[in-house]
C-alpha positions, 0 to 999 in steps of 0.5 A: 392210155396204159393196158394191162394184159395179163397171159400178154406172152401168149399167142392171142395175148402177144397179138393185142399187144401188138395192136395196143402198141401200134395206137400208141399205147402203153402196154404192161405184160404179166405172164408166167410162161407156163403156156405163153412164150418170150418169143411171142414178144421179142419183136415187140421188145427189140421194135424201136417204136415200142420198147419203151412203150412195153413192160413185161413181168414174168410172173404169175397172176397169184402175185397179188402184189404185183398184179396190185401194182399193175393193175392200179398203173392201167386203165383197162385191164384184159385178163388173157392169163389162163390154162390153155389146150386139152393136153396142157389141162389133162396133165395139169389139172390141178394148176389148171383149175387154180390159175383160172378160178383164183387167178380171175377172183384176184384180177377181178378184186383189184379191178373193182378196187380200183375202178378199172374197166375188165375185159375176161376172156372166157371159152367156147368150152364152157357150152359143154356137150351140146349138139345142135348150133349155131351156139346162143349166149343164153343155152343151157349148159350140158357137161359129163361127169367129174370124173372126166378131166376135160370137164374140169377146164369148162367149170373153172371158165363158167366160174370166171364168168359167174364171179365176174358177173357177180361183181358187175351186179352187186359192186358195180365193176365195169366187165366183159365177158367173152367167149373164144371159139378155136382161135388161130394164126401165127405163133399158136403152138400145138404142143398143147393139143392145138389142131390147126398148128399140128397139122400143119407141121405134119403136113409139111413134114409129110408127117401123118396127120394124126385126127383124133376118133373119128374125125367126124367132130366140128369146129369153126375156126377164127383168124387171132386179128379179127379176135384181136378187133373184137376185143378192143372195140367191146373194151371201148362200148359201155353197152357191152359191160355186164354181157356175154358175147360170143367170138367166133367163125362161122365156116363150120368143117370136120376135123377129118375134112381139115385134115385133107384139106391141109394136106391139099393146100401143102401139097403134102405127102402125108396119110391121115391116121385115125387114133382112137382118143383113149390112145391120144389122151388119158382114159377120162377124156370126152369130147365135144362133137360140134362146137358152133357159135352165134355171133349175131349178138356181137354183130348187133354191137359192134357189127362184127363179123370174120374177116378172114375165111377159113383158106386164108387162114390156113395160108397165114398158119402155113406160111408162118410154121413154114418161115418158123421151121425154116429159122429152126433149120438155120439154128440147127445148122 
C-alpha cells in the first residue's frame, strides 16, 4: 500500500508518516517547508528499516505536475499541507489563503481523477467566535469581519470542507473531513504562534511566560499519536466518507492556568507576564475565548477517545524541548 502525505514535514505530518511506515507502507512526502521542516523527517530517511520505503519531494502542492504524479502512484492521499499558526497566517496571509483554497481544489481534483480515497485535515478554527461548548459538527458558524486577518485562516479551512464535500455529493469522490483542535507533542515548533511548545522553552529558560490578554481564554489540548490513530482508522472506515468529524481533547483549562501549571511541572523560576494582544500581534487580530470539541461522533465511529491526558502531555513536550535544547547546546559548542 502507497500513502500520499501531503505537508508530510510537518509536525503532525511527519508523525503519521512514521506511523504508516512502521506497518509497512510506502509512504511519499511533498512538502514546501514554508512550516514543515527536514529535521522532522531525517530519522525517518537515516532509519534502515524505512528509507527505502520513504519518498520525499520538496515542493509545493501548486505543482500540479507533481502532485499529478503522486497522487495516481498512492491509494490514499492525506492532505496535511496547509498554513499553520496565527503568527505565520498574520504575516502571510495572502500565501496563507492561496496554499489552503488552491492547494486543496488541486489535491481534490486529482483525487477524484483518480479514484483515490482523501482524508482533508480541517481545523477547529473554522467555528469562529462561539462561546459555548462542547463544539457539535453541525453548529453555526460566527466570524468577525474581514477585516480582522484572523478571520481570513477560518474561511479558507471552511472553503476546503465546503469543496470537498462538493466533489463527495456531485463526483462521487471517496472524502473525510476532520477537525483539529490544538494538537500537541514533540517536534511542534512555536515559532509560529504555537502555546504549548513557547512555554515550555520559557519555562525551562526561566524565561516569562509571555500569555496573551488576559489568560482567561480556553483550550483543550490532544496528544499528536492519538491524532495520528484517529486519522488512520477514519481512512480505513467507509462510514466515515462524506462527514465531518471533530478530533479533539476533552480537559479543557485556561491558558493562564497552563501557564502556571508548566511553571510547576518545570520547576521553573519563570513569572507570567500578561501582554495585551494588540502588542503581541497586528491591530487586527481577534481572539476566540473558548474552543471545546464534541468528540461524541468519532467516539460512535471508531470509539475514539484521548489517550493520553493533558500531564502526560506536558511531560512528553517537556522532555522533547529538554533533549532538543540540549543537542543545541552540544552544536553550539
Amino acid at each position: 500500500m502507497r500513502v500520499l502525505i501531503t505537508g508530510g514535514a510537518g509536525f503532525i505530518g511527519s508523525h503519521l508518516a512514521e506511523a504508516y511506515l512502521e506497518k509497512g507502507y510506502r509512504v511519499y512526502i511533498i512538502d514546501d517547508l514554508s512550516t514543515g521542516c527536514m529535521d522532522n523527517i531525517r530519522y525517518l530517511q537515516e532509519d534502515v528499516h524505512f528509507k527505502n520505503r520513504l519518498f520525499v519531494y520538496i515542493d509545493t502542492i501548486l505543482n500540479e505536475k507533481l502532485l499529478q504524479k503522486l497522487t495516481q502512484k498512492c491509494d490514499y492521499v492525506f492532505h496535511l499541507a496547509a498554513a499553520v499558526g496565527v503568527r505565520y497566517i498574520l504575516e502571510n496571509p495572502l500565501e496563507s489563503i492561496k496554499i489552503n483554497i488552491q492547494g486543496t481544489e488541486k489535491v481534490l481534483e486529482f483525487s477524484e481523477k483518480f479514484r483515490k480515497k482523501v482524508l482533508i485535515t480541517s481545523s477547529s478554527e473554522v467555528y469562529g467566535k462561539h462561546l459555548h461548548a462542547p463544539l457539535v459538527e453541525t453548529d453555526n458558524i460566527i466570524y468577525g469581519p474581514s477585516t480582522k486577518s484572523r478571520w481570513s485562516y477560518a474561511t479558507s479551512k471552511l472553503i476546503d470542507e465546503f469543496t470537498a464535500l462538493a466533489y463527495f455529493r456531485t463526483k462521487g469522490l471517496k472524502v473525510v473531513i476532520t477537525r483539529l483542535f490544538n494538537t500537541v507533542g514533540p517536534r511542534q515548533t512555536g515559532a509560529y504562534g504555537m502555546v504549548l511548545p513557547r512555554f515550555v522553552t520559557q519555562a525551562l529558560n526561566n524565561d516569562p511566560l509571555t500569555v496573551y490578554g488576559d489568560g482567561k481564554q480556553t483550550r483543550t489540548f490532544t496528544y499528536v499519536k492519538d491524532i495520528v490513530h484517529a486519522l488512520m482508522a477514519l481512512i480505513e472506515n467507509d462510514n466515515a466518507v462524506g462527514e465531518v468529524f471533530n478530533i479533539g481533547g476533552i480537559e479543557e483549562i485556561a491558558i493562564l492556568d497552563l501557564a502556571k501549571k508548566i511553571i510547576k511541572i518545570t520547576d521553573s523560576q519563570s513569572a507570567i507576564q500578561l501582554i495585551p494582544y494588540d502588542e503581541a500581534f497586528e491591530k487586527d487580530f481577534e481572539d476566540m475565548m473558548r474552543r471545546v470539541p464534541s468528540i461524541q461522533k468519532i467516539k460512535n465511529l471508531i470509539d475514539f477517545k484521548p489517550k493520553t491526558n493533558l500531564d502526560s502531555i506536558l511531560k512528553h513536550v517537556i522532555n522533547h524541548i529538554k533533549k532538543e535544547n540540549h543537542l543545541l547546546f552540544q552544536k553550539a559548542i
